[in-house]
Backbone and ligand atoms as CSV (ligand in chain L), in Angstrom:
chain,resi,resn,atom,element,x,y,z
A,1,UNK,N,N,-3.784,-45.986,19.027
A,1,UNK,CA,C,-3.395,-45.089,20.127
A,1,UNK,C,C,-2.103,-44.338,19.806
A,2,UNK,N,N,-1.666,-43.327,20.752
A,2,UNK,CA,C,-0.572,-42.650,20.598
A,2,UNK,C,C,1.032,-43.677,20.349
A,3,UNK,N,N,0.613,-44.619,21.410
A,3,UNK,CA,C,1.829,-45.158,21.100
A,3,UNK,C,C,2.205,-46.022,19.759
A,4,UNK,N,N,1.494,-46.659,19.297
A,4,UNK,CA,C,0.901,-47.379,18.045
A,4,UNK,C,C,1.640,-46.436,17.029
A,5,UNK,N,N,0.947,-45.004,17.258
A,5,UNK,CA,C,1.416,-44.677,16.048
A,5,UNK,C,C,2.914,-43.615,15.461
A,6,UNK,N,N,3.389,-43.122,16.837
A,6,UNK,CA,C,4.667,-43.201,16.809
A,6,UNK,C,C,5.932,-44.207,16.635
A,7,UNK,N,N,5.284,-45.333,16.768
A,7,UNK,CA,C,6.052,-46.576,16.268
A,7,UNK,C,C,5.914,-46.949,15.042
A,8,UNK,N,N,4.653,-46.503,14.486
A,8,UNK,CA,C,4.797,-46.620,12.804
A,8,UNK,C,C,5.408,-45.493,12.568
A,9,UNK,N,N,5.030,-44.643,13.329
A,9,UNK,CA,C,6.150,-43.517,12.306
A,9,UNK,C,C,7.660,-43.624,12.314
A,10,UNK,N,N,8.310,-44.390,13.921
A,10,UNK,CA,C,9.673,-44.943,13.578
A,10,UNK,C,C,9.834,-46.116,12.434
A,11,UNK,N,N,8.995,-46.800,12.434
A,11,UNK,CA,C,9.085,-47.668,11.335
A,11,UNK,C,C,9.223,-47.390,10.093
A,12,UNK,N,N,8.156,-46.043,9.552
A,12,UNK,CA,C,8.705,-45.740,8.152
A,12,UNK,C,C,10.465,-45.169,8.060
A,13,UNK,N,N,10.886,-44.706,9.180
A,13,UNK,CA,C,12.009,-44.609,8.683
A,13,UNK,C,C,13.289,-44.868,8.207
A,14,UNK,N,N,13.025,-46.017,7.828
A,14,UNK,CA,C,13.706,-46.927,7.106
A,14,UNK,C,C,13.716,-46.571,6.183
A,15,UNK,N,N,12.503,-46.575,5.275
A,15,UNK,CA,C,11.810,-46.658,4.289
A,15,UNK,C,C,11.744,-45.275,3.277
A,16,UNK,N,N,11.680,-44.240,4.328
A,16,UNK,CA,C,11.322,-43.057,3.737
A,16,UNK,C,C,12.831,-42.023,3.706
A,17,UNK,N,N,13.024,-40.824,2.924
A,17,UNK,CA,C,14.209,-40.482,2.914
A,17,UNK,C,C,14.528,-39.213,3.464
A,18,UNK,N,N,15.406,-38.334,2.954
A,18,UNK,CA,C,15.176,-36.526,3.690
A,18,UNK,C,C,14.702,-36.330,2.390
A,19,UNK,N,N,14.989,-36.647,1.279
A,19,UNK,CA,C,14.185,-35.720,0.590
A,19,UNK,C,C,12.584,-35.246,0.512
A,20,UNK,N,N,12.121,-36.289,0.763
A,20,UNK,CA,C,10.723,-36.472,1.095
A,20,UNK,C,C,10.029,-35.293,2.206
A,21,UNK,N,N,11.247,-34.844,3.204
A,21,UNK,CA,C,10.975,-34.450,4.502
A,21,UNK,C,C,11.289,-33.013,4.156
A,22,UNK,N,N,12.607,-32.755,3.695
A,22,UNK,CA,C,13.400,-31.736,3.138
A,22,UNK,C,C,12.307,-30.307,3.112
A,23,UNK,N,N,12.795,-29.445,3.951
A,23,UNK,CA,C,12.750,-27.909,3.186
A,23,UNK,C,C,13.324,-27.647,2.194
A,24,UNK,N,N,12.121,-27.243,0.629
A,24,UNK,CA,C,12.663,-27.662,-0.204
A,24,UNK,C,C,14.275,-25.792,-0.379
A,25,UNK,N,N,14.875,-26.082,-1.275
A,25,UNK,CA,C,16.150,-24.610,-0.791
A,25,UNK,C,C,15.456,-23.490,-1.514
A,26,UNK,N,N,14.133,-23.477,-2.133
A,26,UNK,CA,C,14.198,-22.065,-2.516
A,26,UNK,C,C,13.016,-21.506,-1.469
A,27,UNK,N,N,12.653,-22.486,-0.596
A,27,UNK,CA,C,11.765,-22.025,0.571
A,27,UNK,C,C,12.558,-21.339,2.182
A,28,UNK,N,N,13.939,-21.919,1.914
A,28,UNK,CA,C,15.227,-21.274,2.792
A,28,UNK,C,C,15.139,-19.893,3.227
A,29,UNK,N,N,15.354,-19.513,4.056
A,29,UNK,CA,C,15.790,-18.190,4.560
A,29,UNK,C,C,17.040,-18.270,4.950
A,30,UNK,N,N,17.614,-17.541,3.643
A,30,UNK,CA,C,18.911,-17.141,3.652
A,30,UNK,C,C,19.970,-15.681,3.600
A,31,UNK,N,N,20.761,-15.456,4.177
A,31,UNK,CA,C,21.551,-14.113,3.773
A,31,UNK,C,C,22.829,-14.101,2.753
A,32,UNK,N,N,22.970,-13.366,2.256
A,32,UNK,CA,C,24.592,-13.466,1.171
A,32,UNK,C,C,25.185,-13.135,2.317
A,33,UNK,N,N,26.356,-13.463,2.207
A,33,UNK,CA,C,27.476,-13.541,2.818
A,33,UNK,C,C,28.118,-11.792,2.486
A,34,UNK,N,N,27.729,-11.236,1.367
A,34,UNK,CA,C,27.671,-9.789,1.354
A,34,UNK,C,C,27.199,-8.687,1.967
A,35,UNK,N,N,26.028,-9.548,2.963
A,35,UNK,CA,C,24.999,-8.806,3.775
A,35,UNK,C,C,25.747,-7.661,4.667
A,36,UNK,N,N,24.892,-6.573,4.996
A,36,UNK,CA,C,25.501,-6.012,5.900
A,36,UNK,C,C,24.445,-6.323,7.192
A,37,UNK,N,N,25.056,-6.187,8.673
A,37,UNK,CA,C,23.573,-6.457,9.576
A,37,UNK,C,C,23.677,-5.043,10.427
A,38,UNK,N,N,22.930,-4.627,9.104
A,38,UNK,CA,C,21.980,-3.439,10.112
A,38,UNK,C,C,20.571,-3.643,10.120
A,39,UNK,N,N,19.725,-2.365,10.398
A,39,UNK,CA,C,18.608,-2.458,11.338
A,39,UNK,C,C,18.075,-3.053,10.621
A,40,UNK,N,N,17.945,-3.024,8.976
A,40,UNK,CA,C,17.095,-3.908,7.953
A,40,UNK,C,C,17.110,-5.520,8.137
A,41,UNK,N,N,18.581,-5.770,8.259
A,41,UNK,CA,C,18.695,-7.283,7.886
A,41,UNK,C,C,18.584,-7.922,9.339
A,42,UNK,N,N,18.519,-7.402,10.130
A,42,UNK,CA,C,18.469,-7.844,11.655
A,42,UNK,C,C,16.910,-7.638,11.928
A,43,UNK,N,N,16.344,-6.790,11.217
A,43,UNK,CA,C,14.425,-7.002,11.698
A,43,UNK,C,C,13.979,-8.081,10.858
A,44,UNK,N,N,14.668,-8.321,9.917
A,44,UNK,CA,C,14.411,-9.173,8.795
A,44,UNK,C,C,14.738,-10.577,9.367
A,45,UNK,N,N,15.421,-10.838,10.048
A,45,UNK,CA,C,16.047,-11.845,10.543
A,45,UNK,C,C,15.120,-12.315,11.716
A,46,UNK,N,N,14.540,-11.306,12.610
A,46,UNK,CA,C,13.826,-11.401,13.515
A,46,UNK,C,C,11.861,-12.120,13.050
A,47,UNK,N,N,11.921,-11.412,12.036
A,47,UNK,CA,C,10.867,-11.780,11.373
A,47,UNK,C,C,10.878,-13.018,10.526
A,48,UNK,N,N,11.988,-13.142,9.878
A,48,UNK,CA,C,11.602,-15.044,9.819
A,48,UNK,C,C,11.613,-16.092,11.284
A,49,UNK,N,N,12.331,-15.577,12.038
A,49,UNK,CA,C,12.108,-16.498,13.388
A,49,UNK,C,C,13.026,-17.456,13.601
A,50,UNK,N,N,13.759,-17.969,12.391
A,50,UNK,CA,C,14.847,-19.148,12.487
A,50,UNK,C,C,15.993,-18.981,13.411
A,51,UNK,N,N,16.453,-19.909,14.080
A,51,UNK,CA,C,17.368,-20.243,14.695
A,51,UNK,C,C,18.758,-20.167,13.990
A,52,UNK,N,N,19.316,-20.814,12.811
A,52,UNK,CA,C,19.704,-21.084,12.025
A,52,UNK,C,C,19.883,-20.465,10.468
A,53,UNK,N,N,20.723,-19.864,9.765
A,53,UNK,CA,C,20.352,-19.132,8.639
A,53,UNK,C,C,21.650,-19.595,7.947
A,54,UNK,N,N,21.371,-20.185,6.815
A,54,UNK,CA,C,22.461,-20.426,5.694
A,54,UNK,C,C,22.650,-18.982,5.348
A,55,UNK,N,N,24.215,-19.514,5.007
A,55,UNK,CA,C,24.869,-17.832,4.288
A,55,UNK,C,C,25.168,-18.667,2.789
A,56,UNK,N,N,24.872,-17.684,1.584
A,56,UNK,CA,C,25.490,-18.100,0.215
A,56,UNK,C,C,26.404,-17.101,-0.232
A,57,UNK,N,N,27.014,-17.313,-0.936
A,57,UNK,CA,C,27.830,-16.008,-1.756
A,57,UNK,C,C,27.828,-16.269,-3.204
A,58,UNK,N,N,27.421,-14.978,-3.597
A,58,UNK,CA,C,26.872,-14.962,-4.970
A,58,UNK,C,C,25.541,-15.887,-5.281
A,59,UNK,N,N,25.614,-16.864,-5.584
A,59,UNK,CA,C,24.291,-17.687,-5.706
A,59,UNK,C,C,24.157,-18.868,-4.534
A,60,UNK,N,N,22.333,-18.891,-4.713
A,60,UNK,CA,C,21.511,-19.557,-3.552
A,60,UNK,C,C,22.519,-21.233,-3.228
A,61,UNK,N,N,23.045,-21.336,-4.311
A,61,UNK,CA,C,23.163,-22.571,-4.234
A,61,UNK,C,C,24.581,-22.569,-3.654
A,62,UNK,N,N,25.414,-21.711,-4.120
A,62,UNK,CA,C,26.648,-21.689,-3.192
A,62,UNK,C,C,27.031,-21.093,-1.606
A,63,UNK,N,N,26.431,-22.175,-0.832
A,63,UNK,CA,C,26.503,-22.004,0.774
A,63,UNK,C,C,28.059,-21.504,0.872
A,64,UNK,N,N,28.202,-21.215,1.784
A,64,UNK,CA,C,29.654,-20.769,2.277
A,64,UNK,C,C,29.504,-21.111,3.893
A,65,UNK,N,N,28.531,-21.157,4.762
A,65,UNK,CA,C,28.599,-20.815,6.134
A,65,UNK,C,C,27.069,-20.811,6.562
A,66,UNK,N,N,26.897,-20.806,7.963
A,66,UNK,CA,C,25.656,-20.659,8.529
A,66,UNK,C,C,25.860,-19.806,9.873
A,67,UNK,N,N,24.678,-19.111,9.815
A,67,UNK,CA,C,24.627,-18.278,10.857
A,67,UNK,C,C,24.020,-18.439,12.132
A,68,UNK,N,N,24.194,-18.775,13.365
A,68,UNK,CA,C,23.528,-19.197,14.621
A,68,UNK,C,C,22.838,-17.831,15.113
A,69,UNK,N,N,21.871,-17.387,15.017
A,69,UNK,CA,C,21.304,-16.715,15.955
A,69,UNK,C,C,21.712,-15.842,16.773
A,70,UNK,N,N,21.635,-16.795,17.498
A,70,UNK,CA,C,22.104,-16.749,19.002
A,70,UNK,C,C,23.867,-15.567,19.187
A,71,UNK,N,N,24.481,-15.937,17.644
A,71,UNK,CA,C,25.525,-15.182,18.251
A,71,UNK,C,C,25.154,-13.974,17.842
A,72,UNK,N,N,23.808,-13.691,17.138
A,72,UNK,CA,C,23.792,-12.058,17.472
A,72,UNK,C,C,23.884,-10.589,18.436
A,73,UNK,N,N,23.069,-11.989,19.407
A,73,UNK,CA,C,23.173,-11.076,20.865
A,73,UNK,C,C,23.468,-10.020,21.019
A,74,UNK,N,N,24.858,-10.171,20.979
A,74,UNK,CA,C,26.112,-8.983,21.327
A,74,UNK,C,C,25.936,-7.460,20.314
A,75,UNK,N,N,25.622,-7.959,19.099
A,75,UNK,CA,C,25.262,-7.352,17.767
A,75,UNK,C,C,24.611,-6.041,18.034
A,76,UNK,N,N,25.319,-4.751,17.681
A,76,UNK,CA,C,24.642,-3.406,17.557
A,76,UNK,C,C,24.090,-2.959,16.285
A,77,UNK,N,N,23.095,-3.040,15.729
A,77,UNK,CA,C,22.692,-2.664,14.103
A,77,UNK,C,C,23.129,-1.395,13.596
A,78,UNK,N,N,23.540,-0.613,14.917
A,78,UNK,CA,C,24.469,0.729,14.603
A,78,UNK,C,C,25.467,0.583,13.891
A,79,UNK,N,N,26.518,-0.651,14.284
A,79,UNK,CA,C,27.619,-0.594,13.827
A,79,UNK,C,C,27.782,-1.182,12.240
A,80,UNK,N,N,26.419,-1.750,11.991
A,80,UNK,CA,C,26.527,-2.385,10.876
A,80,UNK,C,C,27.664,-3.509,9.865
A,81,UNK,N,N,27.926,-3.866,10.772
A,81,UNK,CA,C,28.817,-4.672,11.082
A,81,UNK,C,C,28.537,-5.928,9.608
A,82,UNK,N,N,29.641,-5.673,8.697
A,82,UNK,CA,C,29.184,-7.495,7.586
A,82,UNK,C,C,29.193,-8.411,8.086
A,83,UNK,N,N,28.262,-9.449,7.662
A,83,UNK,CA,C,27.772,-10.578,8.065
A,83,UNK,C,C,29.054,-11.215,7.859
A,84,UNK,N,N,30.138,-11.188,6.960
A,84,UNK,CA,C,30.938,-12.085,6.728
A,84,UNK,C,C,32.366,-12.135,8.231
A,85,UNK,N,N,32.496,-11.029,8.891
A,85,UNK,CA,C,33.072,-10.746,9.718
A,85,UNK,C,C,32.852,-11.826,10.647
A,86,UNK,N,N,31.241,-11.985,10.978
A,86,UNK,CA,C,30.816,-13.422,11.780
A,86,UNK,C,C,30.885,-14.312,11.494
A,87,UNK,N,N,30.565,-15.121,10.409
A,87,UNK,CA,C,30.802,-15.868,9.610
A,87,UNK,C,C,32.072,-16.179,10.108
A,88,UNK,N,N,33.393,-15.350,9.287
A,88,UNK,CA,C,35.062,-16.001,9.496
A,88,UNK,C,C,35.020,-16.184,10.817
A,89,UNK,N,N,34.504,-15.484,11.967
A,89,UNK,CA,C,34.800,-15.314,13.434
A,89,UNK,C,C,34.298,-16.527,13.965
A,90,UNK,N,N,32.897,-16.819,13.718
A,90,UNK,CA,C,32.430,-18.308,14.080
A,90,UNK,C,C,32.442,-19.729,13.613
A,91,UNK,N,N,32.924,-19.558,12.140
A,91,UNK,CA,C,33.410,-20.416,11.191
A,91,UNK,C,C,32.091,-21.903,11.226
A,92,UNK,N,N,30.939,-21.611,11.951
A,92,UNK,CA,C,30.155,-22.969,11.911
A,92,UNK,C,C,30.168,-23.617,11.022
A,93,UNK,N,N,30.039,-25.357,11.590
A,93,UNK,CA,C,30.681,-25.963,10.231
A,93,UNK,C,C,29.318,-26.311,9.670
A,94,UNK,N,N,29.332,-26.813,8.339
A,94,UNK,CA,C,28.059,-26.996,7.458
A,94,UNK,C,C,28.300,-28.580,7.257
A,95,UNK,N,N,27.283,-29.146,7.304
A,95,UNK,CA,C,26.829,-30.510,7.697
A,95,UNK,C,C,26.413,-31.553,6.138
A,96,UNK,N,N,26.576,-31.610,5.196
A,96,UNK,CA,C,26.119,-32.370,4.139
A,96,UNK,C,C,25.444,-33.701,4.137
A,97,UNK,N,N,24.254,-33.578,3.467
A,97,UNK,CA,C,23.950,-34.870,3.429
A,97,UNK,C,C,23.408,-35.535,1.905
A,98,UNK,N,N,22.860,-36.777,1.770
A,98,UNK,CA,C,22.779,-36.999,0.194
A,98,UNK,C,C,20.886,-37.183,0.499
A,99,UNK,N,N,20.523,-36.776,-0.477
A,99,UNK,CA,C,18.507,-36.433,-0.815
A,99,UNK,C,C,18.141,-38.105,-0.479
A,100,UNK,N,N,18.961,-38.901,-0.710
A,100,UNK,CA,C,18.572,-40.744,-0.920
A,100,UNK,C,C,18.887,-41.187,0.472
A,101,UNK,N,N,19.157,-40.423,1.538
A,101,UNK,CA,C,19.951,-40.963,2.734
A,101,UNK,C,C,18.443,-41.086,3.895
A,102,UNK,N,N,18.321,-42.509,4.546
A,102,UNK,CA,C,17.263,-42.498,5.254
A,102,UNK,C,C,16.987,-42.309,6.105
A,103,UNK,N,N,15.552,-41.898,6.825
A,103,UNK,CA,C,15.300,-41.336,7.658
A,103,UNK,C,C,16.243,-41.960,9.153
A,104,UNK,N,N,15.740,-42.995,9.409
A,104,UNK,CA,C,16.198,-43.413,10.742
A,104,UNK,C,C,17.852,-43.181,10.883
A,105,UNK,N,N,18.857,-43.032,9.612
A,105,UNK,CA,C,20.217,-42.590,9.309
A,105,UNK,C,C,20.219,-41.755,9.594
A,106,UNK,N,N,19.740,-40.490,9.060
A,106,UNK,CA,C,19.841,-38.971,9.435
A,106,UNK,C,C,19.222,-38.733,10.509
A,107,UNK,N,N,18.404,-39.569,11.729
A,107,UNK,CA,C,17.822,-39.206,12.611
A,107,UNK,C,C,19.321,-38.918,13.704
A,108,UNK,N,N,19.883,-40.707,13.486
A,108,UNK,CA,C,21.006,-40.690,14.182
A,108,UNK,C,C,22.013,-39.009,13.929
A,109,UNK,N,N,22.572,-39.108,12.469
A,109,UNK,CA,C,23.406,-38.040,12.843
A,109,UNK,C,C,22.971,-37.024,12.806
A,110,UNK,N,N,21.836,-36.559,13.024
A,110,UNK,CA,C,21.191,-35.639,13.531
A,110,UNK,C,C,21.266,-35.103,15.252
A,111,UNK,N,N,21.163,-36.445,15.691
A,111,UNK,CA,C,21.068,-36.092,17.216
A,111,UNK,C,C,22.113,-36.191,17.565
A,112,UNK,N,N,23.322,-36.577,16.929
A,112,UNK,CA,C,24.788,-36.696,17.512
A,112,UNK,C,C,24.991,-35.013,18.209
A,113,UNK,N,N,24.262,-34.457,16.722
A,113,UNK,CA,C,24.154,-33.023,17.291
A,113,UNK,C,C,25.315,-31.670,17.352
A,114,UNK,N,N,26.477,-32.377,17.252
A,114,UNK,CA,C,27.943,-31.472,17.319
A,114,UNK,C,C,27.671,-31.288,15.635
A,115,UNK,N,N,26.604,-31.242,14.766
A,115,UNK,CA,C,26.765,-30.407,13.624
A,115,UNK,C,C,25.668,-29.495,13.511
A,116,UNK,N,N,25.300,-28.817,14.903
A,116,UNK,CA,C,24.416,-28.488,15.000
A,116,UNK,C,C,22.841,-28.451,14.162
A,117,UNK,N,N,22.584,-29.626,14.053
A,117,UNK,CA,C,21.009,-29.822,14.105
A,117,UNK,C,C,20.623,-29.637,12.397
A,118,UNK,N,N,21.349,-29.724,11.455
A,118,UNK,CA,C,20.855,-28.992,10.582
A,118,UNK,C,C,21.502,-29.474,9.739
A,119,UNK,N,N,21.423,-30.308,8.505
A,119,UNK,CA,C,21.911,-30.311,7.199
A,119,UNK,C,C,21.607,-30.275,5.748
A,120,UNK,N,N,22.059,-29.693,4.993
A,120,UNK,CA,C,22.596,-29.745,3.556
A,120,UNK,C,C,21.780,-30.738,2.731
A,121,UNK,N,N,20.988,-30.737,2.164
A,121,UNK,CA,C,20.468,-32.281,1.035
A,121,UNK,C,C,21.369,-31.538,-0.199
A,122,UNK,N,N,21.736,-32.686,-0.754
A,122,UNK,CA,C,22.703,-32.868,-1.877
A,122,UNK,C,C,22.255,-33.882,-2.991
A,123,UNK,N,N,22.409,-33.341,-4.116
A,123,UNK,CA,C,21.921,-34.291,-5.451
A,123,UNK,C,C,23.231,-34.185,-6.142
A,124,UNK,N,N,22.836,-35.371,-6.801
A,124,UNK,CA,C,24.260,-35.113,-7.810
A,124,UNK,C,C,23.465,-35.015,-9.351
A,125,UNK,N,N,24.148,-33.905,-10.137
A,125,UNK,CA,C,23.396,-33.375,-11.167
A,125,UNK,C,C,24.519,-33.820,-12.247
A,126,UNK,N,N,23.682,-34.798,-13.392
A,126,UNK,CA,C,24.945,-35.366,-14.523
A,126,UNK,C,C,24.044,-35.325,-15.450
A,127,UNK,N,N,24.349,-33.869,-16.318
A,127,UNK,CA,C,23.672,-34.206,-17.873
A,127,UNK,C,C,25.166,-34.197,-18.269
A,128,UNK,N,N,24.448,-34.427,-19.703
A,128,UNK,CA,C,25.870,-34.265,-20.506
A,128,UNK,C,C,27.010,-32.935,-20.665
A,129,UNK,N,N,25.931,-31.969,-20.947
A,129,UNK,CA,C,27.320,-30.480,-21.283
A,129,UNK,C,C,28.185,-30.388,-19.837
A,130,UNK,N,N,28.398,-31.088,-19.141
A,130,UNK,CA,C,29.300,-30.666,-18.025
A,130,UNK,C,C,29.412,-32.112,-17.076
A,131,UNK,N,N,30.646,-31.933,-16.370
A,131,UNK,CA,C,30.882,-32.864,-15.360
A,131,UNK,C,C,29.991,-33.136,-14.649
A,132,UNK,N,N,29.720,-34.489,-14.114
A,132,UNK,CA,C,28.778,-34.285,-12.632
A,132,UNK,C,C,29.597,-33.859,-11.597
A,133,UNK,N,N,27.890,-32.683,-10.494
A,133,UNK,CA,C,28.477,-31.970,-9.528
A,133,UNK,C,C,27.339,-31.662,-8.428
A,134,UNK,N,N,27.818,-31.453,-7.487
A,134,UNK,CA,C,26.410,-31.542,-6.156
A,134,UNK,C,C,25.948,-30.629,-6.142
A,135,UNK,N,N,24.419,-30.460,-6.152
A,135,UNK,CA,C,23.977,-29.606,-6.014
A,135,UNK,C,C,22.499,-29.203,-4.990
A,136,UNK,N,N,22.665,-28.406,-3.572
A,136,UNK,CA,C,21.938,-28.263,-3.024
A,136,UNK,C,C,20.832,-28.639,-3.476
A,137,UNK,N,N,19.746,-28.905,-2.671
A,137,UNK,CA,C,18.362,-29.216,-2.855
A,137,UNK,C,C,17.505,-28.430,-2.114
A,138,UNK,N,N,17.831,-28.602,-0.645
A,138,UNK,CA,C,17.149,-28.359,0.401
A,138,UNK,C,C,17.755,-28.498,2.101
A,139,UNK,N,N,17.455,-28.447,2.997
A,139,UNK,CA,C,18.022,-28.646,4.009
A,139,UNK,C,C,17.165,-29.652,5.047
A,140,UNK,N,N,17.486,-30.253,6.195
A,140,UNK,CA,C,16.727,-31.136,6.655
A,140,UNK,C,C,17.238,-30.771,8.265
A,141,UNK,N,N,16.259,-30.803,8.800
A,141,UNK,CA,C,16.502,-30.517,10.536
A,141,UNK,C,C,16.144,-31.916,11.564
A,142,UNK,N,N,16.761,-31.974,12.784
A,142,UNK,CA,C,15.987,-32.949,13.746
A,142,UNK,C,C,14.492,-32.477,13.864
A,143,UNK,N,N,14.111,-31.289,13.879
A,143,UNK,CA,C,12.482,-30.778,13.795
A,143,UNK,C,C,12.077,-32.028,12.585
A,144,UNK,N,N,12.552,-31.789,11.296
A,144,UNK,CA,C,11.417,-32.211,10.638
A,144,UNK,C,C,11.780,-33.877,10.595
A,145,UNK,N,N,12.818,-34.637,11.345
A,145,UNK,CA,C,12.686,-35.653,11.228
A,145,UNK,C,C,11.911,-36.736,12.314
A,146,UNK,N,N,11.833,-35.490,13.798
A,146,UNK,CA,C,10.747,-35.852,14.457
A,146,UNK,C,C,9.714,-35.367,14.145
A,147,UNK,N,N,9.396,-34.656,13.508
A,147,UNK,CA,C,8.009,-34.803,12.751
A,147,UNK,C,C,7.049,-35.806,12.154
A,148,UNK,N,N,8.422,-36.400,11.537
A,148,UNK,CA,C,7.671,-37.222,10.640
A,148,UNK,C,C,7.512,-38.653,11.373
A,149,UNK,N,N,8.326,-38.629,12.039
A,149,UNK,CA,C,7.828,-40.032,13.690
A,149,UNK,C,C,6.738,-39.897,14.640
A,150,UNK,N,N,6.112,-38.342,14.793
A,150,UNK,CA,C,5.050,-38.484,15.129
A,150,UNK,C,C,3.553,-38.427,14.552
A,151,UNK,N,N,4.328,-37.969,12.825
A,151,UNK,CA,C,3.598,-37.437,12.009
A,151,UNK,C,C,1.744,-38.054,12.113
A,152,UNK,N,N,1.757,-39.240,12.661
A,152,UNK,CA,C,0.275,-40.212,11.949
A,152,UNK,C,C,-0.610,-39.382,13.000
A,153,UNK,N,N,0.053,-38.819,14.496
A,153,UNK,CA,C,-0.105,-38.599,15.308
A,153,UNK,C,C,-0.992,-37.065,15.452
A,154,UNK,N,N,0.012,-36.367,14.377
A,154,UNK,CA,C,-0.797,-34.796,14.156
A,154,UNK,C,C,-1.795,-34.948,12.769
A,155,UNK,N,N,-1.593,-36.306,12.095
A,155,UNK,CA,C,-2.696,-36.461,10.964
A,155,UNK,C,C,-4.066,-36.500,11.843
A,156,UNK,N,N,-4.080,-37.308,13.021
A,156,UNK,CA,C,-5.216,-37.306,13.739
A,156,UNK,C,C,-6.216,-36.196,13.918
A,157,UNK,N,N,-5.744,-35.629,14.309
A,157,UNK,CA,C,-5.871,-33.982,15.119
A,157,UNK,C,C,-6.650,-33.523,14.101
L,1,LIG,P1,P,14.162,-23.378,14.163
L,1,LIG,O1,O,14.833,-23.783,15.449
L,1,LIG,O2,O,14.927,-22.313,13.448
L,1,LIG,O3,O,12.703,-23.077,14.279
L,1,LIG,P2,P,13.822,-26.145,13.446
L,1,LIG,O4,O,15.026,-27.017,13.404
L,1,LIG,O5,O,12.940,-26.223,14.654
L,1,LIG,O6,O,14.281,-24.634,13.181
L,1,LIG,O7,O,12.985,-26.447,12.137
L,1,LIG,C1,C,11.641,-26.050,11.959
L,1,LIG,C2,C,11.326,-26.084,10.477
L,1,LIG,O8,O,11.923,-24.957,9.832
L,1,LIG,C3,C,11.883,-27.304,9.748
L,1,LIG,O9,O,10.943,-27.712,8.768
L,1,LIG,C4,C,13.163,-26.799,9.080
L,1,LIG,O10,O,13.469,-27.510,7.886
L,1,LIG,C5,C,12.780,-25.359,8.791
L,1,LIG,N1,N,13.907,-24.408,8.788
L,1,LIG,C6,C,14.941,-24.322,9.649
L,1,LIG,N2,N,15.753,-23.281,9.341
L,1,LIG,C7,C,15.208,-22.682,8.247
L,1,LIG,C8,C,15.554,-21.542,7.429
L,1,LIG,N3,N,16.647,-20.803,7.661
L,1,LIG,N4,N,14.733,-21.242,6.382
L,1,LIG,C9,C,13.622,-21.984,6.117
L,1,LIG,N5,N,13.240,-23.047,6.842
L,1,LIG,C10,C,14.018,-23.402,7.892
């Protein structure tokens, strides 16, 4: 039954990790931090649908900031206004987490919620020609970690 199997799905999360769950980062919808938001990058924005949009500068992998939506509102595509202007103005903070960290862990600081809803998967990358250093993976939401608690639930269906 329904309930049965939302309880196995809390149960794997012990067990199971974000990486597993993870949007992997080159599936991201993201803007450079160079962006300008006019009518292009604002229909563009509208058309992925996300709530949420990592900003990078220069490369995918170097986040700088995230963009809420929501503070577009106000936003005239006339004025064309750089994305980075919002960015410094709203300063949202970016949330890190490690690819090995488990589900029922990240559920918690997930719903704490004051990092808004959304974090960072992090690997640590150690060959030899260089130091080890973190490197994005993917990102992980409360969406996809209740997902995967009801997951046995939409396998049905
Ligand atoms: P939203 O509120 O933007 O729809 P959710 O937190 O509900 O985001 O997540 C829905 C799914 O979309 C999750 O699998 C999440 O990993 C993914 N997701 C969230 N933001 C982005 C983004 N900017 N680019 C790609 N996938 C995203």
């Amino acid at each position: 039954g329904d309930e049965f199997d939302i309880i196995s799905g809390a149960l794997d999360l012990k067990r199971k990790t974000v990486r597993e769950i993870m949007t992997k980062i080159d599936d991201v919808f993201m803007l450079s931090y160079d962006a300008v938001l006019d009518f292009s990058t604002m229909s563009e924005i509208r058309r992925n649908g996300y709530s949420r949009i990592p900003v990078f500068d220069k490369v995918r992998s170097n986040i700088v900031g995230i963009l809420y939506v929501k503070d577009l509102v106000l936003m005239d595509p006339d004025d064309n206004t750089p994305l980075k202007t919002l960015c410094d103005y709203y300063r949202n903070p970016c949330f890190f987490t490690f690819h090995d960290t488990p589900l029922d862990e990240m559920f918690r600081a997930l719903r704490e919620g004051d990092k808004g809803h959304l974090a960072f998967v992090q690997e640590v990358v150690d060959d030899e020609d260089h130091d080890p250093f973190y490197e994005i993976i993917g990102i992980v939401t409360l969406e996809d970690v209740i997902e995967e608690i009801v997951q046995s639930e939409i396998m049905d269906e």
